[in-house]
N, CA, C and O atoms as a MOPAC input file, in Angstrom:
PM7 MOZYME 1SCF
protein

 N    -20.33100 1    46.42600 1    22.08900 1
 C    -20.80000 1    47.06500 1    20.87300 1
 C    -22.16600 1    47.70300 1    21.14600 1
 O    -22.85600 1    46.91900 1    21.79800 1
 N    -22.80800 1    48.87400 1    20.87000 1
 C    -23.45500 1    49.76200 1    20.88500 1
 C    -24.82000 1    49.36200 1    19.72600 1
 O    -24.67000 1    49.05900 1    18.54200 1
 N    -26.11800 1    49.47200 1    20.46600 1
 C    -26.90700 1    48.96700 1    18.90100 1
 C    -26.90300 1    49.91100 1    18.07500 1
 O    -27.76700 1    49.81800 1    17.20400 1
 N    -26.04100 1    51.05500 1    18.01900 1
 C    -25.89900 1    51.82000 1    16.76600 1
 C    -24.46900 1    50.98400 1    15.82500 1
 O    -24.42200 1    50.59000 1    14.66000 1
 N    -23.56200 1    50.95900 1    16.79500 1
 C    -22.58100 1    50.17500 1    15.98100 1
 C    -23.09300 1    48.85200 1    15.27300 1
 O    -23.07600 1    48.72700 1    14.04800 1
 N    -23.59400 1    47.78300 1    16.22800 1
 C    -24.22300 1    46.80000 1    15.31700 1
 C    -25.53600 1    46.74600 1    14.26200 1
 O    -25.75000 1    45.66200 1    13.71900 1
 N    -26.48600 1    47.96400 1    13.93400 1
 C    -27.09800 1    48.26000 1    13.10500 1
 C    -26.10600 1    48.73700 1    11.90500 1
 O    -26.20300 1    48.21900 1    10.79200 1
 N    -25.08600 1    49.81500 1    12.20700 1
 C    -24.30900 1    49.62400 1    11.16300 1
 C    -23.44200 1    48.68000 1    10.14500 1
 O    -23.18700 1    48.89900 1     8.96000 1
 N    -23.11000 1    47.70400 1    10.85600 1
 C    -22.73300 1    46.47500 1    10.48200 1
 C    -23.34600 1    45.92200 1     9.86000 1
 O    -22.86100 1    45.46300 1     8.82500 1
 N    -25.00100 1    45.64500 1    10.25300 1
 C    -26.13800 1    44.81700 1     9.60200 1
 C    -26.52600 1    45.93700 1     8.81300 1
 O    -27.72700 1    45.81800 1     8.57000 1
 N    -26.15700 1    46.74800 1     8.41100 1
 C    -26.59500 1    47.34100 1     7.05900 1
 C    -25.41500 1    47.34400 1     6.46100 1
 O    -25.65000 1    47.52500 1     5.26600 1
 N    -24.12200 1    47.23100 1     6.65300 1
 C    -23.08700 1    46.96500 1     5.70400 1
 C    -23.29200 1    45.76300 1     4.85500 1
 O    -23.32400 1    45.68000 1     3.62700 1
 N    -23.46200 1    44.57800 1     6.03700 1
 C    -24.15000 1    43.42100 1     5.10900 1
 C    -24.89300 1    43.32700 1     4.25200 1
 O    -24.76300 1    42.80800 1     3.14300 1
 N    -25.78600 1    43.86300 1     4.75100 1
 C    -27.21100 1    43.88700 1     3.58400 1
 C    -26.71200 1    44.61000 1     2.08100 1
 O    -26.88700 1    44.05000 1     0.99900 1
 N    -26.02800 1    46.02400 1     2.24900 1
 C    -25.33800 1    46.64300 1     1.07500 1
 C    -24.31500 1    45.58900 1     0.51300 1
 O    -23.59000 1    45.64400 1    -0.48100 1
 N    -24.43900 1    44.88200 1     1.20200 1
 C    -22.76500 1    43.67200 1     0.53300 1
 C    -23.72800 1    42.82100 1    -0.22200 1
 O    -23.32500 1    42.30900 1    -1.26700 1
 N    -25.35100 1    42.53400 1     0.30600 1
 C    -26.30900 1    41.12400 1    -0.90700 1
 C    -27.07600 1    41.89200 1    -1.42200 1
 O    -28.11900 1    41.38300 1    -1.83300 1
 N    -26.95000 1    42.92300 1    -1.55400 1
 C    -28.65300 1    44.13900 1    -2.34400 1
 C    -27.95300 1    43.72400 1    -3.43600 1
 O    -28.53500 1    42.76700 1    -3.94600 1
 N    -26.80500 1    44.06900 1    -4.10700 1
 C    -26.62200 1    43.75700 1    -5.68500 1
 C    -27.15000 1    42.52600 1    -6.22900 1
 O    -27.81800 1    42.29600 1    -7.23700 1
 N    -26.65200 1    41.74000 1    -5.24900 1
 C    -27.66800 1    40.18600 1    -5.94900 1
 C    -29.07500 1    40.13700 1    -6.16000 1
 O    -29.85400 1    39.70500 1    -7.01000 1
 N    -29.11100 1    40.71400 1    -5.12000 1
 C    -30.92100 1    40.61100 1    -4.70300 1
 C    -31.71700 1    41.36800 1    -5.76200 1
 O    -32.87000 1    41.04200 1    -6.04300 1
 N    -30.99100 1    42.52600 1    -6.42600 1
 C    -31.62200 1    43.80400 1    -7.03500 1
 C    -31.41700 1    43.14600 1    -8.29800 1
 O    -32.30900 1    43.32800 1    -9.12600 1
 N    -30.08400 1    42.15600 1    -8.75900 1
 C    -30.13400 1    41.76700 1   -10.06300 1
 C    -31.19600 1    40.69900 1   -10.49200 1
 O    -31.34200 1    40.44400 1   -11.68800 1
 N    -31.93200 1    40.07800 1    -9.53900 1
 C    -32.80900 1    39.45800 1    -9.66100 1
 C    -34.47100 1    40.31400 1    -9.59000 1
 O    -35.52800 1    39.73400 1    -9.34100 1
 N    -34.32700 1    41.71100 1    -9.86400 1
 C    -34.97000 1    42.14000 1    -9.28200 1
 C    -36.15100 1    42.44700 1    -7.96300 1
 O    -37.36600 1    42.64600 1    -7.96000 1
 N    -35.01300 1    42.35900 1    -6.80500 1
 C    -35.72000 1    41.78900 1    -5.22200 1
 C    -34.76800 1    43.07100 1    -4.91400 1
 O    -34.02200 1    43.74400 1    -5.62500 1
 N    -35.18000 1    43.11600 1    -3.32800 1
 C    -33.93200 1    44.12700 1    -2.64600 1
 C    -34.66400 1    43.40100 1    -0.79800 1
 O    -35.43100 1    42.49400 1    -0.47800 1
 N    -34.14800 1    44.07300 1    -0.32400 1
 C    -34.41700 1    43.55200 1     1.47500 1
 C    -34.25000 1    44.92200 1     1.84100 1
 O    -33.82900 1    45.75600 1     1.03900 1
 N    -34.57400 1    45.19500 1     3.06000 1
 C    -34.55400 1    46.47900 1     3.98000 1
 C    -34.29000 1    45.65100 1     5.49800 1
 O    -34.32200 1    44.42500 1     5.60500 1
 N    -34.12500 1    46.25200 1     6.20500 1
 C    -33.79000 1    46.16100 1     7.67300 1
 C    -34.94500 1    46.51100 1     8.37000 1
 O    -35.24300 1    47.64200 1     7.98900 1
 N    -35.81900 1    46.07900 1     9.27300 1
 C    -36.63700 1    46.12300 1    10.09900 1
 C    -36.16500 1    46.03600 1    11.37200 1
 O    -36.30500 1    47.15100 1    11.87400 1
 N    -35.80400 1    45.47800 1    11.94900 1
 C    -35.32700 1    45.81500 1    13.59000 1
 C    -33.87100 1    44.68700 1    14.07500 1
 O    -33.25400 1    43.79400 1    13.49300 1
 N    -33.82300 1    45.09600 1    14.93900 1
 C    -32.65400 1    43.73600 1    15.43600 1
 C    -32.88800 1    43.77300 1    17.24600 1
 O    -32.75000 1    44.56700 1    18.17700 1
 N    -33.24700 1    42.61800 1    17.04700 1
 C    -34.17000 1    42.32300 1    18.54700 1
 C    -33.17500 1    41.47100 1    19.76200 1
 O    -32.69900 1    40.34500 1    19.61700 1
 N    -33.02800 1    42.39200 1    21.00100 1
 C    -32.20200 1    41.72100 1    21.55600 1
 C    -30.49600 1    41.60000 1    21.52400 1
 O    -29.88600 1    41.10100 1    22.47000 1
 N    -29.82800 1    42.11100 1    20.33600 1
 C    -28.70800 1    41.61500 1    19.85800 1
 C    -27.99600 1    40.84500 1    18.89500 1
 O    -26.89000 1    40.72500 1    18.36700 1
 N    -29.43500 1    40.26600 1    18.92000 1
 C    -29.37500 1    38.53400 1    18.20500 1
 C    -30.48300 1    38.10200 1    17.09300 1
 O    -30.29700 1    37.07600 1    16.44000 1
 N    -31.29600 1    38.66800 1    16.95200 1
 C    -32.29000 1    38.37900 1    16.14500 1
 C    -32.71600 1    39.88100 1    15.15100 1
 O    -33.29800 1    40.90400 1    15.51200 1
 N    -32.11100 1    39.46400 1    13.69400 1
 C    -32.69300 1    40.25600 1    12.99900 1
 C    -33.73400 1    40.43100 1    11.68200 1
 O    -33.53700 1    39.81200 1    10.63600 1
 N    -34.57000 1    41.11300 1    11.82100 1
 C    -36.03500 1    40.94500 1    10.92700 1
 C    -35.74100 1    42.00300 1    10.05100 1
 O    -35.59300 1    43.16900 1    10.41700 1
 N    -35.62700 1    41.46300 1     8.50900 1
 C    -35.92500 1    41.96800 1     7.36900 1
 C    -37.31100 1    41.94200 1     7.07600 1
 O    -38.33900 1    41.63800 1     7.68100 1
 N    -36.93800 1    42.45100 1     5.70400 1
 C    -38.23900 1    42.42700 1     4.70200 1
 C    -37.81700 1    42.54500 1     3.59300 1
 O    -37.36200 1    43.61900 1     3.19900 1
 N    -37.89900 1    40.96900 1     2.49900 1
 C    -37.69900 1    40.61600 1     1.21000 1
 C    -38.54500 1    41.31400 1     0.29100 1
 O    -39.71600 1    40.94300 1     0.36000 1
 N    -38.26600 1    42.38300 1    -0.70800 1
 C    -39.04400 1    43.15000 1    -1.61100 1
 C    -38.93200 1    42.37200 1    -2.83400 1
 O    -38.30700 1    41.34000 1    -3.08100 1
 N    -39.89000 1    43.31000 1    -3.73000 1
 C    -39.63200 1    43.36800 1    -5.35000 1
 C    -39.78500 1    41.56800 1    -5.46200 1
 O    -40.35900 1    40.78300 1    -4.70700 1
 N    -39.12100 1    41.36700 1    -6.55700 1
 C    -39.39100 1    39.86300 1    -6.96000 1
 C    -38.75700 1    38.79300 1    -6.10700 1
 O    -38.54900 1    37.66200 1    -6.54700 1
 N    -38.51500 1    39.09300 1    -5.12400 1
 C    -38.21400 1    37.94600 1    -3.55100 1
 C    -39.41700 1    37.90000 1    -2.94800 1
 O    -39.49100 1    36.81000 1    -2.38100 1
 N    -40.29300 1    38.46200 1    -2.80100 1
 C    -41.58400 1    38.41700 1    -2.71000 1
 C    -42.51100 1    36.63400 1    -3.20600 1
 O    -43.16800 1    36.53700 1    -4.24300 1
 N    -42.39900 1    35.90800 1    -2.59200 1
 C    -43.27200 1    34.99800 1    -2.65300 1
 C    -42.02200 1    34.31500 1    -3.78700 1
 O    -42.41400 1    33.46800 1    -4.58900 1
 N    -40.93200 1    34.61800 1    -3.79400 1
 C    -39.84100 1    33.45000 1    -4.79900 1
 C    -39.66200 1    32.32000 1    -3.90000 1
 O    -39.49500 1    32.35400 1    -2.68100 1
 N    -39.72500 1    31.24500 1    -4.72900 1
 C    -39.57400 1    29.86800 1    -3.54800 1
 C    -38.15500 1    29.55900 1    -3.73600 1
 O    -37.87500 1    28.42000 1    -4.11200 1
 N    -37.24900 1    30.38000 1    -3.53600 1
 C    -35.86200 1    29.97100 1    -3.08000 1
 C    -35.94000 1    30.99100 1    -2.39900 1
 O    -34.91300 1    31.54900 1    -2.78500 1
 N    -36.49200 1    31.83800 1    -1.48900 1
 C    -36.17200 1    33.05600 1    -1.22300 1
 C    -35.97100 1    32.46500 1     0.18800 1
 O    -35.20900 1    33.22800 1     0.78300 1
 N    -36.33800 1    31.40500 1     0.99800 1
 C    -35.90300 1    30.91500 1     2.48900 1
 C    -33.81700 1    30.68800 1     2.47500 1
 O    -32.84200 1    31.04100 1     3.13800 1
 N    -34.13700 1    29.90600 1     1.28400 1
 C    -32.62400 1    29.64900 1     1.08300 1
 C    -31.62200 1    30.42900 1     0.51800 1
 O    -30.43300 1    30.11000 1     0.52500 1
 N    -32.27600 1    31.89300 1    -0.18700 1
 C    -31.07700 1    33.24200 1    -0.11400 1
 C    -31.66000 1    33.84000 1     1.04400 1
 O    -30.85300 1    34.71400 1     1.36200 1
 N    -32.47400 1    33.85600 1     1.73500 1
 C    -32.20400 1    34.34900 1     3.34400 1
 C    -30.99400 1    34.17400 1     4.10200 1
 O    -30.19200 1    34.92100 1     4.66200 1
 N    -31.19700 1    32.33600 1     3.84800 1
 C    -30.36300 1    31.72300 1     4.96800 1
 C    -29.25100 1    31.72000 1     4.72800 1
 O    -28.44000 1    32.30500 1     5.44600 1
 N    -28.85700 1    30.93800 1     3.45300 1
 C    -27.31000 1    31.08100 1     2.80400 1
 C    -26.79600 1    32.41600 1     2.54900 1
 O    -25.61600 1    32.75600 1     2.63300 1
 N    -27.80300 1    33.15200 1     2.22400 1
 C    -26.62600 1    34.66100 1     1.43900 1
 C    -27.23700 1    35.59000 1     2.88000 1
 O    -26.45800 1    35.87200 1     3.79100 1
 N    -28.25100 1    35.87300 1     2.91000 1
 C    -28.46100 1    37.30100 1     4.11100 1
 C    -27.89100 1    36.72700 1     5.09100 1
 O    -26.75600 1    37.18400 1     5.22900 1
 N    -28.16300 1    35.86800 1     5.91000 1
 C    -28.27000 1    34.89200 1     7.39800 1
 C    -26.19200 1    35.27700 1     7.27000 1
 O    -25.54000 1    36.01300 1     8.01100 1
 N    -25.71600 1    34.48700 1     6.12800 1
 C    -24.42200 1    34.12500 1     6.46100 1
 C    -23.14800 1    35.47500 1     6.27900 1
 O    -22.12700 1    35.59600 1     6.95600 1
 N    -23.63300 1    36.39000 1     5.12600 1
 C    -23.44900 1    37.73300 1     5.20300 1
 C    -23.06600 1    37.94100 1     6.63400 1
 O    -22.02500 1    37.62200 1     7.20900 1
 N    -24.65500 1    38.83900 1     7.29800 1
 C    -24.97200 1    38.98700 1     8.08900 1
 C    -24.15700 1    38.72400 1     8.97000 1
 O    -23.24200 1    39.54100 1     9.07400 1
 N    -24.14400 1    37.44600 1     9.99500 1
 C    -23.16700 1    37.13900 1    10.25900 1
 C    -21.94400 1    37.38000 1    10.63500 1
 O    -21.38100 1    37.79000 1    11.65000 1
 N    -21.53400 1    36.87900 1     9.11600 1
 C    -19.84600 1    37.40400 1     8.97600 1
 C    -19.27300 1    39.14700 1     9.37600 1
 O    -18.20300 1    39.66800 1     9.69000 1
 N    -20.36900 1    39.50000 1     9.19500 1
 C    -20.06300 1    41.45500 1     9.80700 1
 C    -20.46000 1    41.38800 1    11.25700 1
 O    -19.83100 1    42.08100 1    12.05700 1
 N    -21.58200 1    40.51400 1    11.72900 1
 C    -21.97600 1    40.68000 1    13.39600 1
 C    -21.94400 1    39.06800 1    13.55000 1
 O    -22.87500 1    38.52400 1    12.95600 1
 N    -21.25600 1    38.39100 1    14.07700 1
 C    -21.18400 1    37.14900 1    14.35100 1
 C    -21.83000 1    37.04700 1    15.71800 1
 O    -22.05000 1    35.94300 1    16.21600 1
 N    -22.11700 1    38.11000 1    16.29600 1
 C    -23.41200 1    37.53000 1    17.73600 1
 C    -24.48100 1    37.50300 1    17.39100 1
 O    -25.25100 1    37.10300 1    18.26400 1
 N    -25.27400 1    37.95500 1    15.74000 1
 C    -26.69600 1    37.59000 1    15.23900 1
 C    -26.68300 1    36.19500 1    15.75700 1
 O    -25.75200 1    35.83800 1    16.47800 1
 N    -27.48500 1    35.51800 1    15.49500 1
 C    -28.21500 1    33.91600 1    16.23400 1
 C    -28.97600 1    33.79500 1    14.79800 1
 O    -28.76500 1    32.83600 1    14.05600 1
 N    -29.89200 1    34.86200 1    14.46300 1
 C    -31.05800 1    34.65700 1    13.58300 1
 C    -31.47900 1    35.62500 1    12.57400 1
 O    -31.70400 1    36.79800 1    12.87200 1
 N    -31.61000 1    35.09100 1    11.19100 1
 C    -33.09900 1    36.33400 1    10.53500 1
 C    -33.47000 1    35.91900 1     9.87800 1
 O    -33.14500 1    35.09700 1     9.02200 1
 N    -34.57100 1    36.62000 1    10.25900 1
 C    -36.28200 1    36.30300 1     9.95200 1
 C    -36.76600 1    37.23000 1     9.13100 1
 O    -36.94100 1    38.41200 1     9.42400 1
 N    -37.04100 1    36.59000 1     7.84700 1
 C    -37.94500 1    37.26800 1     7.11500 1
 C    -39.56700 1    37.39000 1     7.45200 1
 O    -40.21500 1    36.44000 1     7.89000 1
 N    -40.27300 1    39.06100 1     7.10900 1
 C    -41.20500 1    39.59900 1     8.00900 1
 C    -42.16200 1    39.64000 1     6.39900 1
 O    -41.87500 1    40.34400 1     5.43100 1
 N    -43.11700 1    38.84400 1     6.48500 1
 C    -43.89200 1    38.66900 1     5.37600 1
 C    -44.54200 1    40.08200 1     5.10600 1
 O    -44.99200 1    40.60800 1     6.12400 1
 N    -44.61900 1    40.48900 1     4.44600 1
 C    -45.73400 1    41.56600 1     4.10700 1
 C    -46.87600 1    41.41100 1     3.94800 1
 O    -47.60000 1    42.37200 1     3.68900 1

């Protein structure tokens, strides 16, 4: 897979949790994908300093994620 093909993927994902994220008023963006395996967002809007926001990383972005590129390993939210 090509890191254009797997950037596409990891933005399919992300378009698959923005509705959640946005109904809470939050959204995420894509920052890089390092290696293959490691990819760094950035939690906006009201995900911003929300203290469940480790655990819709992990459970909803992380597992998303994932499920479209299953060779991710990791993501890391990139504090602002």
């Amino acid at each position: 897979m090509t890191d254009n093909e797997l950037e596409q993927k990891v933005q399919i994902a992300l378009e698959e949790i923005r509705p959640f994220l946005q109904s809470d008023g939050g959204d995420i963006s894509l920052l890089s994908i390092d290696n293959g395996t490691v990819v760094r967002v950035q939690l906006e809007g009201a995900c911003v300093g929300c203290s469940v926001n480790q655990m819709t990383l992990k459970s909803g972005v992380e597992m998303t994620i994932k499920k479209h590129a299953p060779q991710i390993e990791q993501v890391i939210n990139v504090e602002v």
